[in-house]
Residue frames as qw, qx, qy, qz and C-alpha x, y, z in Angstrom:
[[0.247, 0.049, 0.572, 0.781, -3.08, 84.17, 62.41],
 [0.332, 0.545, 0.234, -0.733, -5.53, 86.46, 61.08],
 [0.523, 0.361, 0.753, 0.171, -7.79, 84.90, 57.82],
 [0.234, 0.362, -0.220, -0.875, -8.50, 87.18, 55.07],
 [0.606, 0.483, 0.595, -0.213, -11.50, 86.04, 53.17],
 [0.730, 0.676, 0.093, -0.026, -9.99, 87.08, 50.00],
 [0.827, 0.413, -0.008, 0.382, -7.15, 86.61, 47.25],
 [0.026, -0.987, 0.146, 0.064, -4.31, 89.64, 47.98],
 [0.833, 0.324, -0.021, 0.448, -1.38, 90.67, 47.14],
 [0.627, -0.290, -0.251, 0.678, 1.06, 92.84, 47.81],
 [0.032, -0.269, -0.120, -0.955, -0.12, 96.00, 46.39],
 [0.526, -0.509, -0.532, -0.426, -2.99, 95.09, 48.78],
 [0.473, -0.064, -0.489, 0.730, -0.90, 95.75, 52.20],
 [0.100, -0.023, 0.100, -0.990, -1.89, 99.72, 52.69],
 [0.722, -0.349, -0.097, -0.590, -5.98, 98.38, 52.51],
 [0.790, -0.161, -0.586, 0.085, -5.33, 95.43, 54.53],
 [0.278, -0.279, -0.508, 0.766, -3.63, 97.24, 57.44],
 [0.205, -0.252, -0.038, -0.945, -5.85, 99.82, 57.27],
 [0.623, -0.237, -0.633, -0.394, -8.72, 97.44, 57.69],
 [0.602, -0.180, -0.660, 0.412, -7.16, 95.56, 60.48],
 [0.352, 0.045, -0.281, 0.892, -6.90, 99.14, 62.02],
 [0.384, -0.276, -0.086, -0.877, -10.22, 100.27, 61.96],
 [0.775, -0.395, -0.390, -0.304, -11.97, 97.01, 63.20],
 [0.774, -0.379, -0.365, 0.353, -9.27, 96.63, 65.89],
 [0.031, -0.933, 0.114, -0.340, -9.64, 100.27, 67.54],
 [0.834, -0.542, -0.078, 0.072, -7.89, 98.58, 70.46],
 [0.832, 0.123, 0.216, 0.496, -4.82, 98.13, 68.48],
 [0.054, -0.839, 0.230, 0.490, -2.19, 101.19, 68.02],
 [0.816, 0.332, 0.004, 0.474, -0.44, 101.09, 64.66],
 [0.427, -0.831, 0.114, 0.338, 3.11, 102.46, 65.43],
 [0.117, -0.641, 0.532, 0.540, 5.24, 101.86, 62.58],
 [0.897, 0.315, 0.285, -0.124, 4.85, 99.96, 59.23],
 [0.199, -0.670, 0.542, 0.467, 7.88, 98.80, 57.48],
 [0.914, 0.315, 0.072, -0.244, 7.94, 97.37, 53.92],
 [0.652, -0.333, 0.658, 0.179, 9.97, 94.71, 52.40],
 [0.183, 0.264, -0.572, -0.755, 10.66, 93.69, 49.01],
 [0.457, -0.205, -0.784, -0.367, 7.66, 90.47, 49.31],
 [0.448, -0.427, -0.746, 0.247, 6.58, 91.23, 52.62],
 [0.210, -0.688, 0.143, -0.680, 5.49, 94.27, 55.62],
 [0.490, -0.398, -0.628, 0.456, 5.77, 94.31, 59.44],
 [0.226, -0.712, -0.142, -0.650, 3.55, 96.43, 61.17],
 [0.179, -0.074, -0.693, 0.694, 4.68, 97.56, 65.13],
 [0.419, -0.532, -0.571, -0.463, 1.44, 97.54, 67.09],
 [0.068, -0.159, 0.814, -0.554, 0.75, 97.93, 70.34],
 [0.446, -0.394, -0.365, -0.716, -1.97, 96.95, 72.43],
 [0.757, -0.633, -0.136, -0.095, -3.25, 96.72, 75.96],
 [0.217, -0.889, 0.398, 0.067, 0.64, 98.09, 76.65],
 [0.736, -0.097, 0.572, 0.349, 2.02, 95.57, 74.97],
 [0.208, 0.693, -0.426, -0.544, 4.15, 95.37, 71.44],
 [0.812, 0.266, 0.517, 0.049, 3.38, 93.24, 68.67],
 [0.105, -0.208, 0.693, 0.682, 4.84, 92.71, 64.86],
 [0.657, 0.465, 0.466, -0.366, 2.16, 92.10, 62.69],
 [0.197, -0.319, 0.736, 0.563, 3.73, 90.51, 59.62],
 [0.713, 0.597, 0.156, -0.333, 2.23, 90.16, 55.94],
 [0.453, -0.301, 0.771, 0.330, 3.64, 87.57, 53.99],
 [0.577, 0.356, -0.234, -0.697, 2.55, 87.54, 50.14],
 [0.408, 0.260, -0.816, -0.316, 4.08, 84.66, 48.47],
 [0.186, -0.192, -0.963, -0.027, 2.03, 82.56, 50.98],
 [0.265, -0.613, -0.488, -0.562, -0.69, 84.77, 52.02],
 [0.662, -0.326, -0.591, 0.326, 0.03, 84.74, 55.57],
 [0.014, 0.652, -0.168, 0.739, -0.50, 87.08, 58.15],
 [0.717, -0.550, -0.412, 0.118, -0.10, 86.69, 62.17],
 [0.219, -0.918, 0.167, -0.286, 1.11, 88.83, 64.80],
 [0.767, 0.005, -0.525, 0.367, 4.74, 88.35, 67.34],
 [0.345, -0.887, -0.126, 0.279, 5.42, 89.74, 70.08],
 [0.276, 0.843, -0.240, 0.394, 8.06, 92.52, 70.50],
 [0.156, 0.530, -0.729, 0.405, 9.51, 90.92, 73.49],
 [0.130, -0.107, -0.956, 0.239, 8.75, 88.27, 76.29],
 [0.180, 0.265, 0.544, -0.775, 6.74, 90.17, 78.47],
 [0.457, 0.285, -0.432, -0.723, 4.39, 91.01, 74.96],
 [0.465, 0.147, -0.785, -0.382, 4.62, 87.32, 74.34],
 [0.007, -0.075, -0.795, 0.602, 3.29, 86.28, 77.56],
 [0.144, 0.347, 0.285, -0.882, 0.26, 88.21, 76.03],
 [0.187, 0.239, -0.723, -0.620, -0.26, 86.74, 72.95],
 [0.045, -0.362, -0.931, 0.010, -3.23, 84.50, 73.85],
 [0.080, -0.532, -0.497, 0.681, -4.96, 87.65, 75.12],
 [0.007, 0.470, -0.255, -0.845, -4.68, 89.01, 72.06],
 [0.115, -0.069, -0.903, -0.407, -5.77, 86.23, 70.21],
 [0.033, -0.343, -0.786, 0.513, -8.84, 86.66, 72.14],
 [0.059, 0.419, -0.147, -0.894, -9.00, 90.49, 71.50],
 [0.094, 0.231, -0.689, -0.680, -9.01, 89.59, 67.77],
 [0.189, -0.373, -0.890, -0.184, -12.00, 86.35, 67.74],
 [0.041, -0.599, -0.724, 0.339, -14.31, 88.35, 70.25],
 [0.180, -0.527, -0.028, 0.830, -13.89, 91.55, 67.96],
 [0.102, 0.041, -0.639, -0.761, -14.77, 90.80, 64.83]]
């Protein structure tokens, strides 16, 4: 899961992926879909495919894969993310 250090909300989505996107050049954004309380951003990264989901009503944001092979990756990523910031 990825921590924001502050309050947000949904009209806060469009800076919040942005964000993510600049500090994590690594990271491709590839699509961003919204919801009526939520967003899922397709990502790639190191050839892999991730969700990156933004949940308001509990603040939550964290990444899934897009398929095994992806999820197999997911530690790597987690990595990515702590040694990046």
């Amino acid at each position: 899961m990825i921590a924001p250090s502050i309050i947000w909300s949904q009209d806060d989505f469009d800076l919040i992926i942005e964000k993510i996107f600049t500090t994590y050049t690594q990271l491709s954004k590839l699509e961003v879909i919204n919801g009526a309380d939520r967003a899922t951003v397709r990502c790639s990264w190191s050839g892999h495919y991730f969700y990156l989901q933004f949940e308001c009503y509990i603040e939550t944001i964290w990444f899934e894969p897009c398929d095994p092979l992806s999820g197999q990756k997911l530690t790597d990523l987690a990595t990515y993310l702590q040694c990046s910031t």
